[in-house]
ROSE-4610 file (N, C-alpha, C; in Angstrom, 1 decimal, always signed):
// ROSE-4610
residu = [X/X/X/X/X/X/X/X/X/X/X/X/X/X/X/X/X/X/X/X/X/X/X/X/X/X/X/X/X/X/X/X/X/X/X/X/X/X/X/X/X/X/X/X/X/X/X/X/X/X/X/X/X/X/X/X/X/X/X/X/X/X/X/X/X/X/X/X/X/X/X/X/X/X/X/X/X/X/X/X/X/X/X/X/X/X/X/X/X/X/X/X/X/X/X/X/X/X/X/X/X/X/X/X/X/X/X/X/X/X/X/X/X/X/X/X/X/X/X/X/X/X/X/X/X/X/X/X/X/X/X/X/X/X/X/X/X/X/X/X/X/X/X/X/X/X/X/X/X/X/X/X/X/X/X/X/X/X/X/X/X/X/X/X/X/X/X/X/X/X/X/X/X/X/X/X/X/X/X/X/X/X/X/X/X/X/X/X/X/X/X/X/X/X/X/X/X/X/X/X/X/X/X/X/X/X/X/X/X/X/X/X/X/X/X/X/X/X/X/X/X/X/X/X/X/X/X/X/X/X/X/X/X/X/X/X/X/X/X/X/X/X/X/X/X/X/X/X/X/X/X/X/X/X/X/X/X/X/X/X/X/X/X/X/X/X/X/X/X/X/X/X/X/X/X/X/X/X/X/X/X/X/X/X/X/X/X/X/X/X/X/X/X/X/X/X/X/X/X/X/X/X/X/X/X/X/X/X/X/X/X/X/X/X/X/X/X/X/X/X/X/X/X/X/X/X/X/X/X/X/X/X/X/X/X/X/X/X/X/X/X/X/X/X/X/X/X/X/X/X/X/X/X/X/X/X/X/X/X/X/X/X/X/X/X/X/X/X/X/X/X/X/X/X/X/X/X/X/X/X/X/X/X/X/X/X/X/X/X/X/X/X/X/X/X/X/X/X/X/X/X/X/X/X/X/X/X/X/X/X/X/X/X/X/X/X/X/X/X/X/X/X/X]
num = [1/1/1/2/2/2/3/3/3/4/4/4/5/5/5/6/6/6/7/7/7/8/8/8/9/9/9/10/10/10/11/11/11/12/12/12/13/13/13/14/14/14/15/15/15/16/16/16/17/17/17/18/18/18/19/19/19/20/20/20/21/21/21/22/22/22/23/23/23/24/24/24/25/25/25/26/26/26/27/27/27/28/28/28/29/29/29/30/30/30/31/31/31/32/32/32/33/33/33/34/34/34/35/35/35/36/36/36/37/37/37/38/38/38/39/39/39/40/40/40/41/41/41/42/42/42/43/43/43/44/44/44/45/45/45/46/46/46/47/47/47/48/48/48/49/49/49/50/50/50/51/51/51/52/52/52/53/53/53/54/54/54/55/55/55/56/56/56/57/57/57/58/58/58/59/59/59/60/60/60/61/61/61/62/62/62/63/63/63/64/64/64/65/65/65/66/66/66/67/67/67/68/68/68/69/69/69/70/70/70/71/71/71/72/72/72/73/73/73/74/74/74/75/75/75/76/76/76/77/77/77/78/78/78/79/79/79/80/80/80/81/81/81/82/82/82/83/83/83/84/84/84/85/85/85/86/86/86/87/87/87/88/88/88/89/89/89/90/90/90/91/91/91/92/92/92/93/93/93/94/94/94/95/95/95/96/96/96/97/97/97/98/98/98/99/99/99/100/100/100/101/101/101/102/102/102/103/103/103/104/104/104/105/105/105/106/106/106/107/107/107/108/108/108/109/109/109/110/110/110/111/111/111/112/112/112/113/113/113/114/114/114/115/115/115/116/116/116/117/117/117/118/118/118/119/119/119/120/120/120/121/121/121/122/122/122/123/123/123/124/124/124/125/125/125/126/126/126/127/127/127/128/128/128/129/129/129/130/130/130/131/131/131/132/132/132/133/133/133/134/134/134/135/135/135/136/136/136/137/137/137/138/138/138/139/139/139/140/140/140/141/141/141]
x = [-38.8/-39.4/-38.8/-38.6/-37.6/-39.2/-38.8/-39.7/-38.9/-40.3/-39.8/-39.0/-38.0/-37.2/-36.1/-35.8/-34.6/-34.9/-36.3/-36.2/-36.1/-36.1/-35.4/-33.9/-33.7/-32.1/-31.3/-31.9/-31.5/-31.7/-32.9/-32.9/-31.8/-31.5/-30.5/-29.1/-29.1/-27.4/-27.2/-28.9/-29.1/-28.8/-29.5/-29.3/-27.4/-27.0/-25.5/-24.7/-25.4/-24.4/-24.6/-25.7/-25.8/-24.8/-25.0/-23.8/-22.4/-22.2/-20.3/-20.8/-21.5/-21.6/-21.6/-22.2/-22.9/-24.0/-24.3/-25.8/-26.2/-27.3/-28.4/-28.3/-27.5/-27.7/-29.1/-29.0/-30.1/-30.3/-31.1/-31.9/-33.0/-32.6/-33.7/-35.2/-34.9/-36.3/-36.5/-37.1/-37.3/-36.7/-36.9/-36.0/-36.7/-37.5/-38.7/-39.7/-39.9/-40.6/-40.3/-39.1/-38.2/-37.5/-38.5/-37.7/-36.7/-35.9/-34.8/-34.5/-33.6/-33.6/-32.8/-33.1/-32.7/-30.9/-30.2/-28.7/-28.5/-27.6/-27.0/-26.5/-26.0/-25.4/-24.1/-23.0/-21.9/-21.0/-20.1/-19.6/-20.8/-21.5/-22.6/-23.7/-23.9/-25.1/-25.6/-26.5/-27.2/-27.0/-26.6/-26.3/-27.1/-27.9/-29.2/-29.5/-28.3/-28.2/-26.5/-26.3/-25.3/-25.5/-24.2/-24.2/-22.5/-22.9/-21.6/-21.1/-20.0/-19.4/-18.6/-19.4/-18.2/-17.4/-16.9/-16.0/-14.8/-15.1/-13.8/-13.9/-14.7/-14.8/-14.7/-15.9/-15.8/-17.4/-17.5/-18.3/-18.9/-19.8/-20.5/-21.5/-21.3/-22.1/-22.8/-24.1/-24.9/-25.5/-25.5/-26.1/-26.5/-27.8/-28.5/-29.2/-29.0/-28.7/-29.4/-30.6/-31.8/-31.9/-32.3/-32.3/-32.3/-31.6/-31.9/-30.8/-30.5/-30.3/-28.3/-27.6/-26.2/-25.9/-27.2/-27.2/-27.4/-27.4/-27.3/-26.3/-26.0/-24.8/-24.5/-25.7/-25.9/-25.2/-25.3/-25.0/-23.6/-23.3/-21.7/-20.9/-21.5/-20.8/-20.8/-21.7/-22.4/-21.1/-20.7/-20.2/-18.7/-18.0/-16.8/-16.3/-17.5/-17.0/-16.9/-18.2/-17.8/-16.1/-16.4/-14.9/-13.9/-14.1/-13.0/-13.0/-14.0/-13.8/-13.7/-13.2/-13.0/-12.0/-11.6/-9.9/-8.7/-9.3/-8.7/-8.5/-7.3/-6.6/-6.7/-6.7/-7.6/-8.3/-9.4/-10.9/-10.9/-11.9/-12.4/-13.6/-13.8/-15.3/-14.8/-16.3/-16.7/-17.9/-17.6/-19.1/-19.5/-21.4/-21.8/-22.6/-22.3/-23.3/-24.0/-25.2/-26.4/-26.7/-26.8/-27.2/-27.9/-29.0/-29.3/-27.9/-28.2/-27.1/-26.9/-28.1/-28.2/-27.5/-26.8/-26.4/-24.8/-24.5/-23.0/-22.1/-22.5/-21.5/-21.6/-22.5/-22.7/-22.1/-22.1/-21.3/-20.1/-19.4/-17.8/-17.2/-18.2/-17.7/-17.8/-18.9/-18.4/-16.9/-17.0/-15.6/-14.4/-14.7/-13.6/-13.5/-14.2/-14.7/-14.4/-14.0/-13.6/-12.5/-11.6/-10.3/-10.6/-11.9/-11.8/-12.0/-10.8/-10.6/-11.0/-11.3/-12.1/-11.5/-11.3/-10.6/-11.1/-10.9/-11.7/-12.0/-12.5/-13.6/-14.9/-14.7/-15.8/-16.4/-17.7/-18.6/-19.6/-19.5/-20.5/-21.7/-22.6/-23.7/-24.7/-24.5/-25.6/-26.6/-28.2/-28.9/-29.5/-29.9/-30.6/-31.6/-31.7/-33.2/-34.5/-34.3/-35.5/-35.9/-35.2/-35.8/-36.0/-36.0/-36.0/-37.4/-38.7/-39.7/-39.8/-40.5/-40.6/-41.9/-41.7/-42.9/-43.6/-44.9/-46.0/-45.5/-46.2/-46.2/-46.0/-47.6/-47.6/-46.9/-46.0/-45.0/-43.4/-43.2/-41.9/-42.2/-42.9/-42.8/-42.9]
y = [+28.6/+29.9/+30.9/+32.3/+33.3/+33.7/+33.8/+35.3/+36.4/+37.3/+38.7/+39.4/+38.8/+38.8/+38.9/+37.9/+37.4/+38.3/+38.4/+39.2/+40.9/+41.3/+42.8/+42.9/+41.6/+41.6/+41.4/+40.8/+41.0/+42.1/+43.2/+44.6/+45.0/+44.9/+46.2/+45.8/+44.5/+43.9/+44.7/+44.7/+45.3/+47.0/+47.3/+48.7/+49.3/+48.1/+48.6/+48.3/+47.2/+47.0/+47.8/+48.5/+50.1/+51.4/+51.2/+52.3/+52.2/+50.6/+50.4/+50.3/+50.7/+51.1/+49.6/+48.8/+47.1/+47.8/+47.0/+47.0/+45.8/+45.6/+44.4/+43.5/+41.7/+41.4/+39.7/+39.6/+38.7/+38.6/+38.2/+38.1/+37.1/+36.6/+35.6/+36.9/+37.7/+38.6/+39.6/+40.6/+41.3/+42.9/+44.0/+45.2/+46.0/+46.8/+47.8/+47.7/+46.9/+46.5/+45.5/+46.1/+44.9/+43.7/+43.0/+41.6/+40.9/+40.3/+39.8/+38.7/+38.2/+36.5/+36.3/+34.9/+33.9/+34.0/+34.0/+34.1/+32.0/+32.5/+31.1/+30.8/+28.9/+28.5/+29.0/+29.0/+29.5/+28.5/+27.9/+26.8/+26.0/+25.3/+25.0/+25.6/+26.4/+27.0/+28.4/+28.7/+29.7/+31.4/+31.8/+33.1/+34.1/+35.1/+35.5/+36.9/+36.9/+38.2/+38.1/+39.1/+38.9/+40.1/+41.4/+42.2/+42.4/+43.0/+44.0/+44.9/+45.5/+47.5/+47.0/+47.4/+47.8/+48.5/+49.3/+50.1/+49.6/+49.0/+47.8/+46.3/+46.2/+45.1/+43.5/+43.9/+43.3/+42.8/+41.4/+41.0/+41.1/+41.2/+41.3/+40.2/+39.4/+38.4/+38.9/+38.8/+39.0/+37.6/+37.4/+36.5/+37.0/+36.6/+37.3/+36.0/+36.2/+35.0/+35.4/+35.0/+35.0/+34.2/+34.8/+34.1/+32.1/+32.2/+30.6/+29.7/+30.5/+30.3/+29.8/+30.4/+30.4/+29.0/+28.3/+26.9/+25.5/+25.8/+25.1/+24.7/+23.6/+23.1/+23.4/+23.7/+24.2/+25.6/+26.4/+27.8/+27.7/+27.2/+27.3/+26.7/+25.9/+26.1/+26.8/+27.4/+28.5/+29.8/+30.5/+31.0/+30.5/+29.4/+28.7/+29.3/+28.7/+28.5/+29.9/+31.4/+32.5/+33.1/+33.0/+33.5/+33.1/+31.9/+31.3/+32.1/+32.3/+33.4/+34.5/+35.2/+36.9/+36.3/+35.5/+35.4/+35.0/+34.4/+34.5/+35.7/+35.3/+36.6/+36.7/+35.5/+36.2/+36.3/+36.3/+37.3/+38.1/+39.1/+40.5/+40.4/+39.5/+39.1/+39.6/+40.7/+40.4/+40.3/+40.2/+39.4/+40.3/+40.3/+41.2/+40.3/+39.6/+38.7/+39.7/+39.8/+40.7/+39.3/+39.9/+39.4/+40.1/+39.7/+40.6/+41.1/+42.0/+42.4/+41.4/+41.0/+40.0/+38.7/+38.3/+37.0/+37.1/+38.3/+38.8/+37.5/+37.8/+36.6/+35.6/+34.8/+33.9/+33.4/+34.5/+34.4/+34.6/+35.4/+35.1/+34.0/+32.9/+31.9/+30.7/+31.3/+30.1/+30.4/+31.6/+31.9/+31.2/+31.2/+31.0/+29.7/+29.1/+27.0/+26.6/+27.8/+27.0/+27.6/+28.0/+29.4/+30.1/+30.7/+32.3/+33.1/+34.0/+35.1/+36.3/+37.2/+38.2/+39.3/+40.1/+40.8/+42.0/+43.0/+44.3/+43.8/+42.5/+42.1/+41.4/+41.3/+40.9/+41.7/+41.9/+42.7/+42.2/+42.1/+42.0/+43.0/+42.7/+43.8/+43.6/+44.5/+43.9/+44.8/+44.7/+44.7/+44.9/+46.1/+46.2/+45.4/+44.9/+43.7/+44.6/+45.2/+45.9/+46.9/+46.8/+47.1/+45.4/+44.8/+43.7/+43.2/+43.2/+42.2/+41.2/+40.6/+39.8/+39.1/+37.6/+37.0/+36.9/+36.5/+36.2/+34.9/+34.8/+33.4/+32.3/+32.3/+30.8/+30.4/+31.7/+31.4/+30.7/+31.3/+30.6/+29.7/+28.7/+27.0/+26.4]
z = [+107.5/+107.4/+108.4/+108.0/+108.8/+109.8/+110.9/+111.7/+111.5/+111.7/+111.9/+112.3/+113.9/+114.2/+113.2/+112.8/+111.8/+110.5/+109.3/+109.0/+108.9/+110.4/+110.6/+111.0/+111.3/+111.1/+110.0/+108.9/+107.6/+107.3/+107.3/+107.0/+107.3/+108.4/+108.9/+108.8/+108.1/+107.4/+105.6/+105.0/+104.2/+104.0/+105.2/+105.2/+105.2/+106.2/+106.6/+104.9/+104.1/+102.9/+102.4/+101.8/+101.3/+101.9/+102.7/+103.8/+102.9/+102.8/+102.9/+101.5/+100.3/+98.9/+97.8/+98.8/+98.0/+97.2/+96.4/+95.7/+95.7/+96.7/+96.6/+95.7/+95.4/+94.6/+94.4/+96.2/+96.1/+97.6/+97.8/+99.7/+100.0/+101.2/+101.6/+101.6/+101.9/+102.2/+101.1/+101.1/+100.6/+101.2/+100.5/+101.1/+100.6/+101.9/+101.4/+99.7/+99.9/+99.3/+97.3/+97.6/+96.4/+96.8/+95.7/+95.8/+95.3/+95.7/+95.1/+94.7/+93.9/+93.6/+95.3/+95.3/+96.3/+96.3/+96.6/+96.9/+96.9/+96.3/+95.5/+97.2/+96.8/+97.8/+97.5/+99.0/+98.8/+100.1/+99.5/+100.2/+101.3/+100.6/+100.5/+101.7/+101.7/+102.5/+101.7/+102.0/+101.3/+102.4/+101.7/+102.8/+103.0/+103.4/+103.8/+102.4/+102.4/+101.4/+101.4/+99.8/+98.8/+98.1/+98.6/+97.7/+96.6/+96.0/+95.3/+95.5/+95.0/+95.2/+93.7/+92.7/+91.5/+91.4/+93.0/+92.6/+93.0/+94.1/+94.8/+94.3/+93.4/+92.6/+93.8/+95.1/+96.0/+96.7/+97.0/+97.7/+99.6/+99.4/+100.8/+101.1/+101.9/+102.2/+103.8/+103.4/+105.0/+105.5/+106.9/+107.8/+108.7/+109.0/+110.0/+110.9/+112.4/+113.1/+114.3/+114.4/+115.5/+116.9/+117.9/+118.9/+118.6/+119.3/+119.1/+118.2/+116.6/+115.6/+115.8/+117.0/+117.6/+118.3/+118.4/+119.1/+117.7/+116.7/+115.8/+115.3/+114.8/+114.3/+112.9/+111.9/+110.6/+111.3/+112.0/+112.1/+112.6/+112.9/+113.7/+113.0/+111.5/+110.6/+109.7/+109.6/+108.5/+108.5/+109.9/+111.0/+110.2/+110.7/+110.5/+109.1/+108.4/+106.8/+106.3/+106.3/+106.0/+106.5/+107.6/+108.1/+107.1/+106.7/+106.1/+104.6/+104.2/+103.3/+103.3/+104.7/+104.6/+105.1/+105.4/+105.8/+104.3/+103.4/+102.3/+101.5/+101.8/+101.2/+99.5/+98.8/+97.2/+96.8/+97.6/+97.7/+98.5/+97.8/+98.7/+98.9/+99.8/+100.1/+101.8/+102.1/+103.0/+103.5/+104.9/+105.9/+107.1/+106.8/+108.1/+108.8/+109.8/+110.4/+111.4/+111.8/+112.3/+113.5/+114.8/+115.5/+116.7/+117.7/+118.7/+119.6/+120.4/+121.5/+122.7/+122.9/+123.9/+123.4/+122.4/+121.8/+121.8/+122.1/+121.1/+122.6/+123.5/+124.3/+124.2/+123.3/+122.9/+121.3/+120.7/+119.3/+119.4/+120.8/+121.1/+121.6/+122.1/+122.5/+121.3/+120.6/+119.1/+118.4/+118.5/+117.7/+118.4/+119.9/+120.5/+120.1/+120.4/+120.4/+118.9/+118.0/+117.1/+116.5/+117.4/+116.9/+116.4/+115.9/+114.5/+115.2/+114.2/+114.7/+113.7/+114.2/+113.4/+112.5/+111.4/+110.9/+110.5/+109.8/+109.4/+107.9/+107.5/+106.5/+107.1/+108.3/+109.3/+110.0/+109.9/+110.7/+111.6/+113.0/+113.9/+114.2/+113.1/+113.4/+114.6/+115.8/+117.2/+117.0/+117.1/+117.1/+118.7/+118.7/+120.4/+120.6/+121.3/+121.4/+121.3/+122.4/+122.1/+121.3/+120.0/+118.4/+117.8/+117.9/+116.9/+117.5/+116.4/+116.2/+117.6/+118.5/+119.1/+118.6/+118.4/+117.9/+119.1/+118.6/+119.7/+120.4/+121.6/+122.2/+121.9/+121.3/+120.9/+119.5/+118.6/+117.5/+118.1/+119.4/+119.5/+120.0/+120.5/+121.3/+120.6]
């Protein structure tokens, strides 16, 4: 189950694929109030949201990656494996991973620990912490 956190960081991976001219094609959450189907697995993990641009006839995969969520081994492959598809060159798939501000030195040292390197189909979306939802107390222990 996502917290609030993580679901306002998918918002605003959402908001940014609308920017770069995606259309919504599925989401772990919902998006002001529309719901979406579930986003298929994609080299086997499920990605948080999945848009289009029919005009560039190109993919946008979002991941949105919550405190905590940069110390998992599921995510640091999750992490691995997209890259690996904005780095292939015969797809036009790209990727917005959304993460707090306070994490970004912590997401440069996965990259580093496992060689990837980043390109202009990769987007590191940071998030000011203090805009992002903080759960209550007794939700994070």
């Amino acid at each position: 189950m996502s917290s609030k956190g993580h679901d306002f960081i998918l918002e605003m991976i959402q908001i940014r694929m609308r920017q770069m001219g995606y259309n919504l094609l599925s989401s772990e959450s919902h998006y002001r109030d529309i719901k979406y189907k579930i986003p298929p697995t994609v080299i086997s993990h499920r990605p948080d949201a999945i848009g289009y641009n029919s005009n560039t006839n190109s993919i946008c995969v979002g991941e949105a990656k919550y405190y905590g969520d940069l110390n998992s081994d599921r995510s640091q492959t999750q992490i691995k494996d997209f890259i690996g598809l904005a780095n292939d060159r015969k797809r036009d798939i790209n990727i917005i991973f959304g993460i707090p501000l306070s994490q970004e030195i912590h997401f440069q040292k996965i990259l580093r620990k496992n060689d990837l390197e980043l390109n202009q189909k990769i987007i590191i979306l940071k998030i000011p912490d203090r805009l992002i939802p903080q759960e209550k107390e007794n939700e994070e222990t």
